[in-house]
C-alpha positions as CSV (number, residue, x, y, z in Angstrom):
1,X,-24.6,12.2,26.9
2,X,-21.3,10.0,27.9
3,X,-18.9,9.8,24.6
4,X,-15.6,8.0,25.3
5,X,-11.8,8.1,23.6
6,X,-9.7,5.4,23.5
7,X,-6.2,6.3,23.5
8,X,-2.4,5.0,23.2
9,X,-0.4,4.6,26.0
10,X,2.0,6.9,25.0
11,X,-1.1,9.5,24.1
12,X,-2.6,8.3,27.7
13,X,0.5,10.0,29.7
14,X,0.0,12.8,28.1
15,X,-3.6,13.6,28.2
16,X,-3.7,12.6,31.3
17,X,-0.8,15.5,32.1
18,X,-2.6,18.0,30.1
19,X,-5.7,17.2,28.4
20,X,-5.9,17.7,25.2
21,X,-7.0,15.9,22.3
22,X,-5.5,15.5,18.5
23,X,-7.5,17.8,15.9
24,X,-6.7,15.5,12.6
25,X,-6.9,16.0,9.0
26,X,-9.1,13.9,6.7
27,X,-5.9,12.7,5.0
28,X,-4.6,11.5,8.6
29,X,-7.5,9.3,8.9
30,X,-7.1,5.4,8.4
31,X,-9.9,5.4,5.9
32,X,-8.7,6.4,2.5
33,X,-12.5,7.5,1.9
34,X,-12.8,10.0,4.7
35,X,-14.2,13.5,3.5
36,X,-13.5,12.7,0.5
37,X,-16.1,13.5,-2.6
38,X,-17.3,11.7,-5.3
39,X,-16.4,12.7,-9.0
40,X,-20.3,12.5,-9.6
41,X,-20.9,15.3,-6.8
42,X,-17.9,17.2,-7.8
43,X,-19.5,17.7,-11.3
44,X,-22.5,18.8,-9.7
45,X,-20.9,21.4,-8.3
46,X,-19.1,22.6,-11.5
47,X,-22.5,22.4,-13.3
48,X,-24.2,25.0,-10.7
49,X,-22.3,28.2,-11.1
50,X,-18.4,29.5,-11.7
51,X,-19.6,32.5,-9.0
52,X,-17.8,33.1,-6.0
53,X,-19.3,32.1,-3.0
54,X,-18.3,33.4,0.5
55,X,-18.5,30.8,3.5
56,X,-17.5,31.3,6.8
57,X,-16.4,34.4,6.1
58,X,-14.1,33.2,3.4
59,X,-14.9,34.0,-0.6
60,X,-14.2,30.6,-2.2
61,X,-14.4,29.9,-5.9
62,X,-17.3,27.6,-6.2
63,X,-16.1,25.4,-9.4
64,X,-12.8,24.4,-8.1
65,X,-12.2,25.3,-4.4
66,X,-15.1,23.2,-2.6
67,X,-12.1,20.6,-1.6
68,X,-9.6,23.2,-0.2
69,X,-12.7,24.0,1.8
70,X,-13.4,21.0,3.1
71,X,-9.6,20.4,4.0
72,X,-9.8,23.3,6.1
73,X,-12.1,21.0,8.3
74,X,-9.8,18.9,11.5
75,X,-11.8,16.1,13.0
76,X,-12.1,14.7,16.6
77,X,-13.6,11.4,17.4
78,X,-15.5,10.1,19.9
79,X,-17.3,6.9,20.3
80,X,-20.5,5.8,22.3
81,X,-19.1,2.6,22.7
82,X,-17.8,2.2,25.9
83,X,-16.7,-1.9,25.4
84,X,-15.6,-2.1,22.2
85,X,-12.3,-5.2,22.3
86,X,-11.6,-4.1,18.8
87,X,-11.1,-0.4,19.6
88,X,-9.1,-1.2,22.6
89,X,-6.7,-3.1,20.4
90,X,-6.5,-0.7,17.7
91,X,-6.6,2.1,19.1
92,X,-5.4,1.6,22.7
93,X,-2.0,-0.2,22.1
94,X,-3.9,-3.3,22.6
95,X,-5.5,-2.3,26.1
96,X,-2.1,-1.0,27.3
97,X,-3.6,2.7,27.2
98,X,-6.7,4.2,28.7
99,X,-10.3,5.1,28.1
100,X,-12.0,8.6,28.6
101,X,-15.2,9.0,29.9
102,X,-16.5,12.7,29.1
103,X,-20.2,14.0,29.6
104,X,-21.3,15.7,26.7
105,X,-24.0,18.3,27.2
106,X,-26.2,17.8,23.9
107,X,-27.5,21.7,23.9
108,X,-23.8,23.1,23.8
109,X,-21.7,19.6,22.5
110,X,-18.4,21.9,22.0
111,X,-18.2,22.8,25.6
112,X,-15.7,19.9,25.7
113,X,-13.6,21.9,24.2
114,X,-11.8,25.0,25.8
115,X,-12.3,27.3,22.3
116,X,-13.7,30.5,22.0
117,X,-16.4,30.1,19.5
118,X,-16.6,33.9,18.3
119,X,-16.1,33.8,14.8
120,X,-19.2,31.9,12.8
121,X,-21.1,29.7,15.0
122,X,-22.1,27.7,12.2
123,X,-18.8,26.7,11.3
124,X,-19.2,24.0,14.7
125,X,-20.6,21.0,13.2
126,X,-21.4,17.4,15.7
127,X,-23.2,14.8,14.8
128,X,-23.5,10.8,14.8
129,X,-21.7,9.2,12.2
130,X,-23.9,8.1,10.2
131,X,-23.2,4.3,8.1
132,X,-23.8,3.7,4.5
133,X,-22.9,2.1,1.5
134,X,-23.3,5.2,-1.0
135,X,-21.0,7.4,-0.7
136,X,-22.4,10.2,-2.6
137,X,-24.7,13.5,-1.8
138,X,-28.5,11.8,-2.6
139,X,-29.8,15.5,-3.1
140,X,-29.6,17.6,-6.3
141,X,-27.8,20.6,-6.0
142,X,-29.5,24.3,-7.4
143,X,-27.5,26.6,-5.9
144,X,-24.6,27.5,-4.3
145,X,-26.4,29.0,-1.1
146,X,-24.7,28.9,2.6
147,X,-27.5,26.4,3.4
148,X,-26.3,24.1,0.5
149,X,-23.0,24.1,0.8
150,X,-23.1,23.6,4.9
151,X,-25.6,20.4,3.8
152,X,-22.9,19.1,1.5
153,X,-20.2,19.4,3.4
154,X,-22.4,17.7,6.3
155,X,-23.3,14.3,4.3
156,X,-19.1,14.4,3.6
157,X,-18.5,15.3,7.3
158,X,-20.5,12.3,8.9
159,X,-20.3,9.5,6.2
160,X,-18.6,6.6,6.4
161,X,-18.6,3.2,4.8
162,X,-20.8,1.0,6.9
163,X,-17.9,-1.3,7.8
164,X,-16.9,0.9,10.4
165,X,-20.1,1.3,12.3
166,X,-18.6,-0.7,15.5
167,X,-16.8,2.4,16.3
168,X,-20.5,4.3,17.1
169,X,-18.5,7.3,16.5
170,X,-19.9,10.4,17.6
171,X,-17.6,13.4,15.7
172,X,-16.6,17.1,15.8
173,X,-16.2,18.9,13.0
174,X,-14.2,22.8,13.5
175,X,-11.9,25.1,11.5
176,X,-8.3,23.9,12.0
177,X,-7.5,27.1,13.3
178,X,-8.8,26.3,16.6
179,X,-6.4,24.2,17.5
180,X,-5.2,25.4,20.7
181,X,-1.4,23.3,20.2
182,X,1.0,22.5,17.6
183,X,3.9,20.0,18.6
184,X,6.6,18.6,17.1
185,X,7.2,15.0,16.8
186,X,10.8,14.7,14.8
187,X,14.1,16.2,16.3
188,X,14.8,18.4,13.4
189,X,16.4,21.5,12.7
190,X,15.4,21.4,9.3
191,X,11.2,21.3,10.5
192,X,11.9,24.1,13.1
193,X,13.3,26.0,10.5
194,X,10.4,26.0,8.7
195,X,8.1,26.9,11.3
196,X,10.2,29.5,12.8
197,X,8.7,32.1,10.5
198,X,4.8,30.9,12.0
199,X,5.8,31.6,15.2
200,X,7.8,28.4,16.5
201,X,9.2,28.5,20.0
202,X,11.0,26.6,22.7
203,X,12.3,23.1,22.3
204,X,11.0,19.8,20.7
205,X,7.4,18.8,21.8
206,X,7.4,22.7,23.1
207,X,4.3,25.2,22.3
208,X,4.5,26.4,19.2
209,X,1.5,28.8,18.5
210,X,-1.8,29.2,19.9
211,X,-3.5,29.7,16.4
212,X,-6.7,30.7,18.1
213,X,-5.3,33.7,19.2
214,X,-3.9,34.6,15.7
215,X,-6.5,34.0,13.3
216,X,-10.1,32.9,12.6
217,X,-12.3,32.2,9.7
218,X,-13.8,34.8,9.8
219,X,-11.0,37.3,10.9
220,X,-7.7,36.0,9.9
221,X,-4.4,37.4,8.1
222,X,-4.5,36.1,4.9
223,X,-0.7,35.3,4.5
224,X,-0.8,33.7,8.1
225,X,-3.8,31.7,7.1
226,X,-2.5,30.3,3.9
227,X,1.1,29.7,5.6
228,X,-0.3,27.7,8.1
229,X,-2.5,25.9,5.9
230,X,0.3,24.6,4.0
231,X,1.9,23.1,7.4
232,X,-1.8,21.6,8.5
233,X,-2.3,19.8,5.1
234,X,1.7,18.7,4.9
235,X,1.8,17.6,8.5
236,X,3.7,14.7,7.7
237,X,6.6,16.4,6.0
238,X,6.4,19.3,9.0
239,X,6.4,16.5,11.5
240,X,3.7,18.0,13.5
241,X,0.5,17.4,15.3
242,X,-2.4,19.8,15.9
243,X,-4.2,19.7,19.2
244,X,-7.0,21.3,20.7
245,X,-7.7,21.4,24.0
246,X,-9.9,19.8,26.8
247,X,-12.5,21.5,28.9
248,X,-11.5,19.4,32.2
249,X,-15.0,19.5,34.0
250,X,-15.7,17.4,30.9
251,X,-14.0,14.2,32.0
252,X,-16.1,12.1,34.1
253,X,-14.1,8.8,34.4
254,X,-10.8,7.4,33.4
255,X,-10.4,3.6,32.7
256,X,-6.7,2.0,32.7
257,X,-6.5,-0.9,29.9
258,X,-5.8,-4.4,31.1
259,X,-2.2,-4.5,29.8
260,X,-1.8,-0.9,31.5
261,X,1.1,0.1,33.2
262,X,-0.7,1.2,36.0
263,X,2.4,3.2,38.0
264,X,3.0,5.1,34.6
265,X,-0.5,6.0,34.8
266,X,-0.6,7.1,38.1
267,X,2.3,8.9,38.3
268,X,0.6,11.0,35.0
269,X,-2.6,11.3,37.0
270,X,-0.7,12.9,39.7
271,X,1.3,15.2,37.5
272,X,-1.9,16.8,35.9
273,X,-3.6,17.4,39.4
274,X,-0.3,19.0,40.2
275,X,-0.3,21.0,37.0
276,X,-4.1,22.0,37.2
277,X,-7.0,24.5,37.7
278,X,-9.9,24.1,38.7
279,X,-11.9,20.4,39.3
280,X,-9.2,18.4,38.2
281,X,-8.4,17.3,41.5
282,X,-11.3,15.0,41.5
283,X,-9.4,12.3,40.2
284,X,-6.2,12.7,42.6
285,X,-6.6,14.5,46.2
286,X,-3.8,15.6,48.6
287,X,-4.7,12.2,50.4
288,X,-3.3,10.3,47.5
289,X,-6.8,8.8,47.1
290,X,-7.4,8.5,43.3
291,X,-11.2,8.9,42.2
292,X,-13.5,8.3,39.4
293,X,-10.1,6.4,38.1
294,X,-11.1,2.5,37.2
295,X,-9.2,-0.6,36.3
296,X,-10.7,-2.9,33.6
297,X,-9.9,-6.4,34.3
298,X,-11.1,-9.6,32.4
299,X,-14.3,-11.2,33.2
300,X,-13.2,-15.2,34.2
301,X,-16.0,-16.5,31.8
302,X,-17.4,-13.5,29.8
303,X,-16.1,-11.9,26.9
304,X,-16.2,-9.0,29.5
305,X,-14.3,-6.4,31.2
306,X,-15.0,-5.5,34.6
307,X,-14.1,-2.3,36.2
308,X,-12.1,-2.0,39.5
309,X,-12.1,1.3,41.5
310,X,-7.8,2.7,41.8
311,X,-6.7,2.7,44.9
């Protein structure tokens, strides 16, 4: 399966450095509806049972904690559509970043990813987004079971409002705490204050924690958990981003926007084969031939975009 993510310029350099992707919030999102349940559904809940339910190897209070939950949830977002204008504009600094090709293997989707998937396999959700006008749950809710909350929090996952189906977005769903990154975006001593007691380190834009290697769901410390929580749903106040990153044998193709700057882009291409294991000399070789690397250009008649091989 080919999925493909459109990216900034300035977010182009530096996946194509080191690939990595932004793990984001549902509050980060540019839909105000994203993950977000209805006041009907919510009283569903509240009429099942005040019990205390334990998911992904977390006890949550069923009545009142099925947001917090949910907010535990980052996203990443793919899209099927390879030729989308709209998404180059709006999301690719109007076609002055790039497009990632990656091949998805549909038995083990997360294999993008370079996780470690030990902790509750069920807590790795993927799916098609799926486009509607209702926003709430259709089904009637019994219990509080694993099954019924993992359905719930599945419509909420992969809904959206059908006026976004252009994207064709295909999306990862994982517990935040698999972000492999954390970086900071202000030049503040008051933010690295505040996260020198998670485990900040080194200089701005610097590594702060691998969280992966702290904590899990289904294994973490408590006071680390709920610590960090506070910095993943007040990223904006932190100034931080949460990243996760990129299985490189993953990435099939790279195409440069039209409005590109194609020797910034090269120059990053050629940093990240310096910087890398493995097969990511595909796209760079010691003969300073760049493969698999493409340049879209504009169709003379067609609302097109044709594809040039980098040379």
């Amino acid at each position: 399966m080919k999925l493909y993510k459109y990216l900034s310029a300035d977010a182009a350099t530096a996946f194509l450095t080191e690939p990595t992707l932004r793990l984001s919030q549902n509050n980060s999102q540019n839909d105000p509806f994203e993950v977000l349940p209805t006041g009907i559904d919510i009283n569903k809940i509240k009429d099942v049972s005040q019990e205390t339910i334990k998911i992904c190897g977390r006890e949550f209070n069923s009545h009142r904690d099925i947001n917090p939950y949910l907010d535990l949830y980052g996203y990443v977002s793919l899209s099927k559509n390879k030729e989308s204008m709209p998404m180059w504009g709006n999301y690719a600094t109007n076609s002055k970043g790039i497009l990632v090709e990656f091949e998805v293997d549909e038995e083990d989707p997360f294999s993008i990813f370079d996780i470690d998937k030990t902790n509750d396999i069920e807590a790795y959700l993927s799916d098609n987004v799926i486009y509607n006008r209702e926003r709430s749950y259709s089904k009637n809710i019994t219990t509080l079971s694993d099954e019924e909350v993992n359905n719930f929090s599945k419509h909420y996952f992969f809904s959206k409002h059908e006026s976004w189906k252009h994207k064709e977005e295909y999306r990862f769903a994982l517990p935040f705490t698999n972000c492999n990154k954390v970086i900071t975006l202000g030049n503040s001593d008051e933010t690295k204050n505040k996260l020198s007691s998670l485990g900040y380190k080194g200089d701005l834009r610097e590594k702060i924690n691998d969280l992966s290697n702290v904590f899990f769901l289904a294994g973490f410390c408590e006071n680390d958990l709920s610590r960090w929580n506070s910095v993943w749903r007040n990223y904006e106040a932190y100034q931080v981003m949460f990243l996760i990153k990129v299985n490189p044998s993953k990435i099939s193709k790279i195409y440069l926007g039209v409005n590109s700057d194609v020797k910034k882009m090269k120059e990053a291409i050629i940093e990240g084969t310096k910087l890398a294991s493995g097969n990511r000399g595909r796209f760079y070789n010691s003969y300073e031939n760049f493969r698999n690397v493409y340049k879209c250009k504009l169709d003379s008649n067609l609302f097109e975009l044709k594809y040039e091989k980098l040379t």
